[in-house]
N, C-alpha and C positions, 0 to 999 in steps of 0.2 A: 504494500500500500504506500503509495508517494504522500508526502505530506507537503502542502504548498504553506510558506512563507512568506508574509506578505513584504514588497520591497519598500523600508522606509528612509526617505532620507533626512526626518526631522523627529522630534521628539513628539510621542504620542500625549504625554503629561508628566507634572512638574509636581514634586508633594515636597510640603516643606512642613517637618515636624517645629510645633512652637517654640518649645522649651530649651532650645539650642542646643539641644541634645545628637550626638554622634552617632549615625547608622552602622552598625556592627554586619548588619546581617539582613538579607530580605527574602521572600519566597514568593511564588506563585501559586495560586491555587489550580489546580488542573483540571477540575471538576468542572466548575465555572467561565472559566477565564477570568471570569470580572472581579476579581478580588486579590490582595495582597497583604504580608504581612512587613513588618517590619523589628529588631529588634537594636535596642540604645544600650549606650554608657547610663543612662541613668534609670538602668535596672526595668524598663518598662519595656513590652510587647504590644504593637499597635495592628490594629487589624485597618485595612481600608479597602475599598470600592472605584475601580477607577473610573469614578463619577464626581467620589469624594475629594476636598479638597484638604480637609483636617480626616484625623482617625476616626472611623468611627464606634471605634472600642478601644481602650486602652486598658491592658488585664499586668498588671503589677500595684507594687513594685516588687521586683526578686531579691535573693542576699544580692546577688552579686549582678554585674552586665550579661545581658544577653548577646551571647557570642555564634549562636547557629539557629537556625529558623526550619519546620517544612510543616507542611501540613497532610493529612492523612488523604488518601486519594477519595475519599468523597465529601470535603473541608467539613467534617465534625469536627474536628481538633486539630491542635496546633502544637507541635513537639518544640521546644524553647531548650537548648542548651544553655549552659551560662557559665562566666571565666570561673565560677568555683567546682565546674565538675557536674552538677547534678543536671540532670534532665526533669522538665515538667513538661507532662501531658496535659493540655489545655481544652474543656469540654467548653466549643463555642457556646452553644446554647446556653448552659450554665453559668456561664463564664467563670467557673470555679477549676482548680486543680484537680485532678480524678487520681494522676498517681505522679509519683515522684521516681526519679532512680538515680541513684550514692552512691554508684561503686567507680567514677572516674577520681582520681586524684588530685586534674590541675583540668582544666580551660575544655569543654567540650566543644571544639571548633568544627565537626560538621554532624548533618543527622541526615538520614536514608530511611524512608520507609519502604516495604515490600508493597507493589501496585496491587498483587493478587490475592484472591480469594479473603479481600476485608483487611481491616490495620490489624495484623496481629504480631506483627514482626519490624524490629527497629534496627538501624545498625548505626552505631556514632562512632567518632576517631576522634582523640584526644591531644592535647600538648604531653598528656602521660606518656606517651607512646603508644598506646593500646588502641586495640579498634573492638567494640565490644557487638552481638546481637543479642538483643533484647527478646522475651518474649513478653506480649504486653499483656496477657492473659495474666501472668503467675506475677508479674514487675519484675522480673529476674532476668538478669545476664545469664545466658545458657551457653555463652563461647566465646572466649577472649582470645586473641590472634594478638600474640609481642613476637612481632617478625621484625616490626618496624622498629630502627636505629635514631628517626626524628620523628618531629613534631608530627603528626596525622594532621592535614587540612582540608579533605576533601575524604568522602566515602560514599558511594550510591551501591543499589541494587543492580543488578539487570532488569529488566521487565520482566522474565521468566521468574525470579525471586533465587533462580539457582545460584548465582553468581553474586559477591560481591568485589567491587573494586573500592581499592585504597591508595594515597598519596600523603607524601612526607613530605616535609622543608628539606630535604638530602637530594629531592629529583626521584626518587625509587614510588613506585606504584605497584602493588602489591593484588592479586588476584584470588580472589578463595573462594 
């Protein structure tokens, strides 16, 4: 299946959070199109609408800065890393926390969710070195990969769910 692209040669929209706060991180929602997150130095997660011109949810504040962003493939939720390690699982509807996960050590810099068969599967890569999978059922890491020598700043799935890919500040990308 060809996927077309549309050709842009200017900017679709302009979002300017108030509070002079530093974009860390942003996502797309897939489900939709029309929607975005964003996450700050000053510990907040901004949900927006690209219609919107300010958030039009702001679900914080965290311990710490929100350093990775994605949202689950049919946007219920919003997975939020943040530079102390921990991961939250964001129920839009609620707007409330549903589960946390504490087993990174330093800065969770990317998240991956599995597209298939529902969010039940998460995969983050950390300043720890680790790249961990989540199962979001139990909130438990069920597989940690310390292959990596640096920082992890990137991790996605495959579409299939079988595959993950991983990337370090070294240049090394790692496949499992």
């Amino acid at each position: 299946m060809k996927k077309h692209f549309p050709k842009r040669a200017s900017v679709v929209g302009e979002y300017t959070i108030k509070n002079g706060a530093r974009i860390n991180c942003a996502a797309l929602g897939t489900a939709s199109c029309g929607v975005f997150c964003t996450g700050d130095d000053s510990k907040n997660l901004s949900i927006w609408t690209m219609q919107s011109q300010a958030p039009i949810k702001v679900l914080g504040p965290h311990n710490s800065e929100i350093s990775s962003v994605v949202f689950s493939p049919d946007e219920r939720y919003i997975f939020a890393g943040t530079a102390g390690g921990s991961i939250h699982m964001w129920d839009l509807e609620s707007q409330r926390i549903v589960l946390s996960l504490r087993e990174h050590m330093n800065a969770c810099n990317s998240l991956g969710v599995a597209c298939g068969g529902g969010t039940s599967a998460l995969v983050s890569g950390s300043q720890d070195t680790n790249v961990k999978m989540w199962d979001l059922r139990s909130g438990k890491s069920y597989c940690t990969f310390k292959e990596h020598n640096g920082i992890v700043n990137s991790v996605c799935f495959a579409p299939s769910g079988q595959w993950i890919a991983s990337g370090d500040d070294t240049g090394i990308i790692k496949v499992n």
